[in-house]
C-alpha positions in Angstrom: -24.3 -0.8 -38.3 -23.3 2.9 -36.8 -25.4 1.7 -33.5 -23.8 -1.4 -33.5 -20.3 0.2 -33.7 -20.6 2.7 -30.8 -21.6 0.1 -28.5 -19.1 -2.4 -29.3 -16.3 0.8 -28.9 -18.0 2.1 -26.1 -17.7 -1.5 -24.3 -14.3 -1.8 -25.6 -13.6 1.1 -23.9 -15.1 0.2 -20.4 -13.1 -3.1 -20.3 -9.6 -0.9 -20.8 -10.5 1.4 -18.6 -11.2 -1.4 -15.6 -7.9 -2.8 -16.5 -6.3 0.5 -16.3 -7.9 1.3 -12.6 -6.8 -2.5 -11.4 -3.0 -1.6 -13.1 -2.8 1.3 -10.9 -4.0 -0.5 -7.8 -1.1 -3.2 -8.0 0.8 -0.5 -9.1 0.5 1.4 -5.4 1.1 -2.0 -3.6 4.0 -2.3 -5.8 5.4 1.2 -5.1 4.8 0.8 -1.3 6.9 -2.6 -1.1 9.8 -0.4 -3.1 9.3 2.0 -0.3 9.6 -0.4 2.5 12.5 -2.3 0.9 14.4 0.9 0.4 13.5 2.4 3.9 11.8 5.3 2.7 9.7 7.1 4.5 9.1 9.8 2.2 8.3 7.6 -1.1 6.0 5.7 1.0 4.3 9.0 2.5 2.7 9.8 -0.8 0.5 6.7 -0.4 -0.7 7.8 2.7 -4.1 8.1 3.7 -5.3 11.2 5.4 -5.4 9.3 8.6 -2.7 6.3 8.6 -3.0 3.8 11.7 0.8 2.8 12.4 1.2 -0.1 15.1 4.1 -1.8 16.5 4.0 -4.9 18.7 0.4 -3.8 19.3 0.9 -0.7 20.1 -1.4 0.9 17.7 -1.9 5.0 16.7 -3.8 7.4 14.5 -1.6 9.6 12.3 -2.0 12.2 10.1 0.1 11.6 6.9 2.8 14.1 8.1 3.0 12.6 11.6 2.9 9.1 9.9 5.6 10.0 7.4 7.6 11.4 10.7 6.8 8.0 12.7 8.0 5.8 10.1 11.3 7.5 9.3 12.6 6.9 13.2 11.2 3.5 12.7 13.9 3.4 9.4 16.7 5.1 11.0 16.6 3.0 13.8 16.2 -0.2 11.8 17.3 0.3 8.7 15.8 -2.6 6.6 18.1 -5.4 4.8 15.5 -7.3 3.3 11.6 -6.9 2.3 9.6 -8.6 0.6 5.3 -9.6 0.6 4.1 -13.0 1.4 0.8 -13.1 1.0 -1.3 -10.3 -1.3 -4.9 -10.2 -1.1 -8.3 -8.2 -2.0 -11.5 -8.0 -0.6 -15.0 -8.0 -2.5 -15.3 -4.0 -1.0 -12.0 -3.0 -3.2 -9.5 -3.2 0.2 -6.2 -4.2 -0.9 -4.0 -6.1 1.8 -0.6 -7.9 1.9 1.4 -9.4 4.1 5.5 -9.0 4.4 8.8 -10.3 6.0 10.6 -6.7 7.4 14.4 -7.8 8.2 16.4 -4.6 9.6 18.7 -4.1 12.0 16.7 -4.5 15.1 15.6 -8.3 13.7 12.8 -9.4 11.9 9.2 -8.1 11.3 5.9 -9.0 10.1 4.0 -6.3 8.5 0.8 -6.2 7.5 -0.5 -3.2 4.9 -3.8 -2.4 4.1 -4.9 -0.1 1.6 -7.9 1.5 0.7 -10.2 2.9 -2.4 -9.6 6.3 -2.7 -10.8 9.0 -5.2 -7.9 7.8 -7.3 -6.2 4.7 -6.3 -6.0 3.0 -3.1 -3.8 4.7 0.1 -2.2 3.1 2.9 -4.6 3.1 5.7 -2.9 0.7 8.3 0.9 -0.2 8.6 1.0 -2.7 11.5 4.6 -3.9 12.0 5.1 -7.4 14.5 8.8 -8.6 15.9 9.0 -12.5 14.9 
């Protein structure tokens, strides 16, 4: 009966801690949107990957999370964001979280695509690749 009730706690507690890992995941992608809608560039640089590939029209770079953080706070001031909000979120079978937004600012409208991926801890921002409509 003892056996029986470890095993049945012990799966118990693998199931809560899978729901707590997918919790935080959404929870990054959530907190990423925030920082996009509110035109943040330092809320969204603590979800930064070492290495963050930022593109626009295209024109894609490698940044370190400083120079990404640097990068995407011109990109704010010069088009500071009215509206933002994802269309399309999405997960592949290898843990990489994507989405896909509508970025309205000031210098017009945007399509942004975000990928993030597994970290040690949860999932960082890998690519921010931002497209005028």
């Amino acid at each position: 009966m003892k056996r029986y009730f470890i095993r049945t706690l012990f799966i118990g507690w693998l199931f809560l801690l899978g729901a707590v890992a997918a919790h935080a995941q959404s929870d990054n992608l959530g907190a990423v949107r925030s920082a996009l809608r509110n035109g943040s560039s330092r809320e969204l640089s603590q979800y930064f990957a070492p290495t963050v590939e930022i593109g626009f029209d295209g024109d894609k770079k490698a940044y370190n999370a400083t120079q990404a953080e640097i990068v995407m706070k011109d990109f704010f001031s010069k088009n500071a964001p009215s509206t933002f909000e994802f269309i399309h979120q999405g997960q592949s079978g290898e843990g990489i979280q994507y989405a896909i937004g509508r970025y309205t600012g000031r210098g017009g409208t945007y399509r942004v695509f975000v990928k993030l991926k597994p970290s040690r801890g949860a999932p960082l921002v890998d690519t921010l690749d931002f497209t005028k409509e």
